[in-house]
C-alpha positions as CSV (number, residue, x, y, z in Angstrom):
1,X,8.7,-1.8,22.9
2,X,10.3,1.5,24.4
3,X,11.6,2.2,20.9
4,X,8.0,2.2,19.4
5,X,6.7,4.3,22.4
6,X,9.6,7.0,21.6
7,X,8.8,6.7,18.0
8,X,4.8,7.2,18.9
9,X,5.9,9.7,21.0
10,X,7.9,11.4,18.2
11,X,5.4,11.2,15.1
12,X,2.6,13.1,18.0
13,X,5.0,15.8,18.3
14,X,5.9,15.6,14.6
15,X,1.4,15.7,14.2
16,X,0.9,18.5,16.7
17,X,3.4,20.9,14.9
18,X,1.4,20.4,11.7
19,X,-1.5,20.9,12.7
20,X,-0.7,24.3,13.7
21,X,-1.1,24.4,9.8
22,X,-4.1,23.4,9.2
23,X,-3.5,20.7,6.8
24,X,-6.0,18.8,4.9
25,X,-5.4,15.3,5.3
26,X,-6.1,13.3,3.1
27,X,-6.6,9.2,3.2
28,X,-5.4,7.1,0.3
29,X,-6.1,3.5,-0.8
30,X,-7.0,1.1,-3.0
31,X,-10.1,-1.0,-1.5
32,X,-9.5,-3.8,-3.9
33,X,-5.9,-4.6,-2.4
34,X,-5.0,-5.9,0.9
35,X,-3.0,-3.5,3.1
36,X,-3.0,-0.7,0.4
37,X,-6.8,0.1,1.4
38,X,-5.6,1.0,5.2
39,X,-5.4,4.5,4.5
40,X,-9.4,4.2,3.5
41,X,-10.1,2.6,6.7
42,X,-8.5,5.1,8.7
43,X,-10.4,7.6,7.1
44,X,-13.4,6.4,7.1
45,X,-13.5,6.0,11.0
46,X,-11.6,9.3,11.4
47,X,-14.5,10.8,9.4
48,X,-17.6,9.6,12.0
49,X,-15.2,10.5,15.4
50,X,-13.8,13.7,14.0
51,X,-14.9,17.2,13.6
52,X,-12.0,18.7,11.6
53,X,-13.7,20.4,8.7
54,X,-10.4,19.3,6.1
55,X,-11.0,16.0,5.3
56,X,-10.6,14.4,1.8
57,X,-11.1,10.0,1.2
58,X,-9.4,9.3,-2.4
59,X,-10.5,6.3,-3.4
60,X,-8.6,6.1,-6.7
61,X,-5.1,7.9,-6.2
62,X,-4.8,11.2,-5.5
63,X,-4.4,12.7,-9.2
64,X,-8.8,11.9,-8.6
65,X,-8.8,14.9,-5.7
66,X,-6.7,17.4,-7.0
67,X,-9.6,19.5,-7.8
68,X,-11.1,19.0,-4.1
69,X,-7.6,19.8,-2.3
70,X,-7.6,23.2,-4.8
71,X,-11.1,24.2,-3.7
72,X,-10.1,23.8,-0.2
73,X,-7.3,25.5,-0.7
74,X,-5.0,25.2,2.4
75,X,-1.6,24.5,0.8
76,X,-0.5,21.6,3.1
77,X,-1.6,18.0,3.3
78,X,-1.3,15.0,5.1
79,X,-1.3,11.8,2.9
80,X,-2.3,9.0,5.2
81,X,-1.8,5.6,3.4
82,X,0.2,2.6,3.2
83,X,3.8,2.4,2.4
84,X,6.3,0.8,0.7
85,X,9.6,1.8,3.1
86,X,11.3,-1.1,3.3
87,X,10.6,-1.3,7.2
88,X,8.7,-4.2,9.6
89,X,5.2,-4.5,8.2
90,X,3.3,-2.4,10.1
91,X,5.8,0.2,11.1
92,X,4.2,3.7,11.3
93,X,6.0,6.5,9.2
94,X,5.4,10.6,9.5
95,X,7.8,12.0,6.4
96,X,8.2,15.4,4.8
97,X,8.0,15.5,1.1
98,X,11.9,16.0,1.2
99,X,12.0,12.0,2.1
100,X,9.4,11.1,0.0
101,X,10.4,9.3,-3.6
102,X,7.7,8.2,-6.2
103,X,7.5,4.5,-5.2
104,X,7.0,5.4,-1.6
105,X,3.2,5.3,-1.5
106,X,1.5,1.8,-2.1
107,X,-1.5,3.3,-3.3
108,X,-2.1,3.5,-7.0
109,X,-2.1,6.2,-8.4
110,X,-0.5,7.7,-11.6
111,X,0.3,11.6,-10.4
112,X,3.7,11.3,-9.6
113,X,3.6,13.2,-6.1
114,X,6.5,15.6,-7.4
115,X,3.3,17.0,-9.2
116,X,1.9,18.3,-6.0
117,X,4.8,20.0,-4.9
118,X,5.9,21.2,-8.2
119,X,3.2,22.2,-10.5
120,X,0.0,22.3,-7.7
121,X,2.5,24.2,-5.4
122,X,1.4,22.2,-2.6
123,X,3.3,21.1,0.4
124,X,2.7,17.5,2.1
125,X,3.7,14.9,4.7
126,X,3.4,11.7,4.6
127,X,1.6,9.6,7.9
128,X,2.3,5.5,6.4
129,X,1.9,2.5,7.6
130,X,4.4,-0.3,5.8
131,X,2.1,-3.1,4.1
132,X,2.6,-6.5,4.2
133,X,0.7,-7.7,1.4
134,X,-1.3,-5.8,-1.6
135,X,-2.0,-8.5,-3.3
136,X,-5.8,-8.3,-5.2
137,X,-8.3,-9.5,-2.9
138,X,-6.8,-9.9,0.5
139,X,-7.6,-8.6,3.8
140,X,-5.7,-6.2,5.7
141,X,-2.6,-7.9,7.9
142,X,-2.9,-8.0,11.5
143,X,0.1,-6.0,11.5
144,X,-1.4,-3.2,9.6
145,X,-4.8,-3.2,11.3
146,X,-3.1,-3.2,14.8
147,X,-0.9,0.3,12.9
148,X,-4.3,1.1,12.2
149,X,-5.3,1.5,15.5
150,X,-2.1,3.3,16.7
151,X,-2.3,6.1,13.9
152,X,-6.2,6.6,14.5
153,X,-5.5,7.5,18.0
154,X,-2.9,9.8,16.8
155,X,-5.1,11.6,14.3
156,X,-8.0,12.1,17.0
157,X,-5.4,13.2,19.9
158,X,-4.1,16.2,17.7
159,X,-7.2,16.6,15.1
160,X,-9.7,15.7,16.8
């Protein structure tokens, strides 16, 4: 349990340093598919707590909010979404787009994220939470919503 504190501890400092950017975060998900809408369900509760004015929910992949990350035109992000890393379902994530490969994100979307980078000129992190099950028509795991809980705290501690 001390090493999830540390890692907590770790992802806050990781948050706090990028916020000093200014980052729009943006929350991905599929709603139709189990743990891969926990990215929406952060955001949406993010949305009525917060009072950070860059905020963007993608409900159909990213490629869908291009135009609305240009317009707000910060040059950073912060994807929060579910995960496939390979790690304990549940296990919160912060990576840099350096760690980032094109089956890393569970949502679906069809803009590989070497787009954003490459051709938007945009830089991004990643905030995930590993899934358990995407399956069509499934809740969220336990797992995941407990993540849930753990990364919204962590979003209102350094975003407010």
């Amino acid at each position: 349990m001390s090493s999830d504190r540390h890692r907590l501890d770790e992802i806050g400092e990781q948050l706090r340093q990028l916020y000093l950017k200014k980052p729009v975060l943006v929350f991905l998900g599929n709603p139709l598919r189990g743990d891969d809408k926990v990215g929406l369900l952060i955001g949406r509760r993010f949305i009525r707590v917060s009072r950070y004015p860059y905020l963007i929910i993608c409900w159909e992949g990213i490629e869908n909010c291009i135009s609305k990350i240009k317009q707000i035109n910060r040059g950073s992000l912060l994807l929060v979404d579910a995960v496939h890393a390979g790690l304990a379902p549940g296990t919160i994530i912060f990576a840099g787009q350096g760690e980032v490969d094109e089956n890393f994100l569970a949502s679906t979307h069809s803009l590989p994220l070497s787009i954003l980078s490459g051709v938007h000129k945009l830089e991004f992190d990643v905030l995930g939470i590993q899934v358990e099950n995407t399956e069509i028509d499934q809740p969220v795991s336990p797992s995941v919503l407990r993540a849930a809980r753990m990364v919204l705290q962590l979003l209102k501690k350094t975003f407010g």
